[in-house]
C-alpha positions in Angstrom: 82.2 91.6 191.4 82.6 88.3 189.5 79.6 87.5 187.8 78.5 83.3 187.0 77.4 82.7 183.7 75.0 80.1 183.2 77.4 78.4 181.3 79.5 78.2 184.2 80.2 74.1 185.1 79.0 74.5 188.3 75.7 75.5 187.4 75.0 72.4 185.3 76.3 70.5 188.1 73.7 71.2 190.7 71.5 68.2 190.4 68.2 68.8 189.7 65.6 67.0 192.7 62.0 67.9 190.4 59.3 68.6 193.2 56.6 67.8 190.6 55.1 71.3 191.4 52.5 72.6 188.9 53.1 75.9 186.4 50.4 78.9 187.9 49.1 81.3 185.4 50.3 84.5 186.5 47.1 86.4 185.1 44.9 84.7 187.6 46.4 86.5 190.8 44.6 90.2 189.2 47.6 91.3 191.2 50.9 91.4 188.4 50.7 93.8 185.6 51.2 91.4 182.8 52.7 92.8 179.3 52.1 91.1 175.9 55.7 92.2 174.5 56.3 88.0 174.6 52.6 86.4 174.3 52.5 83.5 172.6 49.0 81.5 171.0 49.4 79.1 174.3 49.8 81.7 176.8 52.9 79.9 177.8 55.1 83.3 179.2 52.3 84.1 181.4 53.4 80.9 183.4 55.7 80.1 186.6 56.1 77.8 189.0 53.4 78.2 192.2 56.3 78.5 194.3 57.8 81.4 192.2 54.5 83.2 191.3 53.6 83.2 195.4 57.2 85.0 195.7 56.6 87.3 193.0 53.7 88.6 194.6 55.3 89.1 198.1 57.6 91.6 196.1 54.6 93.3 194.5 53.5 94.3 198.4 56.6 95.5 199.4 56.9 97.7 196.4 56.7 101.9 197.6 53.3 103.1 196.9 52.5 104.1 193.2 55.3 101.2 192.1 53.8 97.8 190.4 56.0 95.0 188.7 55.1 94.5 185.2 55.5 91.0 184.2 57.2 90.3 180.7 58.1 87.0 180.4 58.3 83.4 182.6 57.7 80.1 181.2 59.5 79.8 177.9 59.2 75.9 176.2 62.5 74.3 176.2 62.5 74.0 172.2 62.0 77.8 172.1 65.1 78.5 174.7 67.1 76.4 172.3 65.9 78.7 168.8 66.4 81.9 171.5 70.1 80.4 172.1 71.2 79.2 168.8 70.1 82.1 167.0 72.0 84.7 169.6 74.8 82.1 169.3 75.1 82.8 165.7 74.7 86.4 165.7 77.6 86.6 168.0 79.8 83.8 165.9 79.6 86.3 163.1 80.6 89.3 164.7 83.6 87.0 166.0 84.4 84.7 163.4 87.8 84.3 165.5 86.5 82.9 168.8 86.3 79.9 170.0 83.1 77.6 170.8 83.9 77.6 174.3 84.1 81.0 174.0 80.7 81.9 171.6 78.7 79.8 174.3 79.8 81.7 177.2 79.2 85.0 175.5 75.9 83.5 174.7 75.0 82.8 177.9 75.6 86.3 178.7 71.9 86.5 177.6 70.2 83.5 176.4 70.7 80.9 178.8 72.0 77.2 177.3 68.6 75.3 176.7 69.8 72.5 179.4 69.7 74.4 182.5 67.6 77.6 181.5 65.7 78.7 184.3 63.3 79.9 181.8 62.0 76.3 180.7 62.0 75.4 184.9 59.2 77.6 185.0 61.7 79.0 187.5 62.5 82.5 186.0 60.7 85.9 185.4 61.8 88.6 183.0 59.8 91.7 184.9 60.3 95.8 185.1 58.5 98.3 187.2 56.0 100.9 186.0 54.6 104.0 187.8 51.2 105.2 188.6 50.6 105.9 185.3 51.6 102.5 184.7 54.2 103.7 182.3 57.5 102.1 182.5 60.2 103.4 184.7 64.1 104.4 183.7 65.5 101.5 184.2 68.9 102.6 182.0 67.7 100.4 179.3 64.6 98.6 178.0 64.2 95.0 179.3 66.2 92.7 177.3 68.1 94.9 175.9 71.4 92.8 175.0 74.8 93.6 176.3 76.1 95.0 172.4 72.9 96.9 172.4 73.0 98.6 175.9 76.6 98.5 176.1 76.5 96.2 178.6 74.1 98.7 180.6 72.0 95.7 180.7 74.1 94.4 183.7 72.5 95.1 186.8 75.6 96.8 188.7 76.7 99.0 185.2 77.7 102.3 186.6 77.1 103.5 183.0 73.3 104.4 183.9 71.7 107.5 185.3 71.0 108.2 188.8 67.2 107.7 188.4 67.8 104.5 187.0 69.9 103.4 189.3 67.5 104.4 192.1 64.6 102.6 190.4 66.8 99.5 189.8 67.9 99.5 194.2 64.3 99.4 194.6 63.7 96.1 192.0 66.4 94.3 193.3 65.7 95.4 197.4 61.9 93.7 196.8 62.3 90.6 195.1 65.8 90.0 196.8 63.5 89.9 199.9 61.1 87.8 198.5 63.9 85.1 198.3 64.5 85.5 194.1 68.3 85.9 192.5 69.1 87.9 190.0 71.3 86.7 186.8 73.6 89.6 187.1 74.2 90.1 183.3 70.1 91.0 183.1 68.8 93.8 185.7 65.5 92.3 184.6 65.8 88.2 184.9 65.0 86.9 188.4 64.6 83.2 189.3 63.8 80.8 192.3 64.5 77.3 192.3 66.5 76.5 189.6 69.9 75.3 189.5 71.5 78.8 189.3 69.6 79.6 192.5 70.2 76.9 194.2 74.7 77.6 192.9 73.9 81.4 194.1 72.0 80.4 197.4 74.2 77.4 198.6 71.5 74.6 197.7 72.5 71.1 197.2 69.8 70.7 194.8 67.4 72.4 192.7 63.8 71.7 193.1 62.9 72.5 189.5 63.9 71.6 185.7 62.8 71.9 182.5 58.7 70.8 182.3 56.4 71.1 179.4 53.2 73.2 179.7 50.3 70.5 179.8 
């Protein structure tokens, strides 16, 4: 399978047609787990987008009974997408002092999406896992953002490096929020997104209905 990077032309080329809809605090609905790995003092990665949140918790009921989503990240300000992406950038430049810049930024994007068109700072994309009765977490092959030197690029969602149970447990992720009308970045078993410009590249959209927005 050939995977689109967010640094991919074509996603920056999807115009961006901002429907003006409000960020939703995800802690509101009582419904989503919501985990404090990535709180911040404004609360700011407990929002998304209405649109997405309403989607998010469509995939919560058609989860298997005992199974809840446990949300980890959404809304992430566009000057902290940029420290997220210039710091990953340089951490990669130095294990490669040889490689290009055309290069570094597409292995960046691999996991921290360029600041410009980061689904992220749309309020557009969730970072989420699944957790069991118990509400521990379940195998998922690796811990959620795990990056691809890390996990040995078990972090992409179709690695056929993980175990069986993990690979079960990621069919079922995908099956639910697939449903609910999300994409997956394919590099991240853990990063959905609706409405953004990848979605719209990855669903045949002309336009994306949201870009980047400052939390009021």
């Amino acid at each position: 399978m050939t995977i689109i990077l967010m640094s991919d032309p074509r996603v920056a080329a999807i115009p961006v047609d901002e429907c003006g809809e409000p960020l939703a605090d995800v802690r509101a609905s009582g419904i989503l787990l919501v985990d404090d790995r990535r709180r911040d003092a404004a609360g700011a990665f407990a929002h998304l987008r209405q649109g997405v949140l309403d989607r998010l918790l469509l995939a919560s009921s058609l989860l298997p009974d005992g199974l809840r989503l446990l949300f980890v990240e959404g809304y992430r300000p566009p000057a902290l997408q940029a420290q997220y992406f210039e710091a990953y950038a340089a951490k990669l430049r130095a294990l490669s002092p040889a490689a290009t810049a055309v290069q570094i930024r597409a292995d960046t994007s691999r996991f921290v999406s360029p600041p410009e068109i980061a689904p992220h700072s749309a309020g557009a994309a969730v970072d989420l896992t699944l957790v069991g009765p118990d509400g521990v977490e379940l195998d998922m092959g690796t811990r959620v953002n795990a990056n691809p030197e890390e996990s040995n690029g078990a972090c992409y969602t179709a690695a056929d490096s993980i175990s069986a149970r993990a690979r079960t447990n990621r069919e079922v992720l995908v099956h639910v929020l697939s449903e609910a009308g999300l994409v997956n970045y394919p590099t991240e078993f853990w990063h959905w997104s609706y409405g953004d410009r990848y979605w719209a590249l990855e669903t045949d959209r002309e336009a994306a209905p949201y870009g980047p927005i400052e939390l009021p």
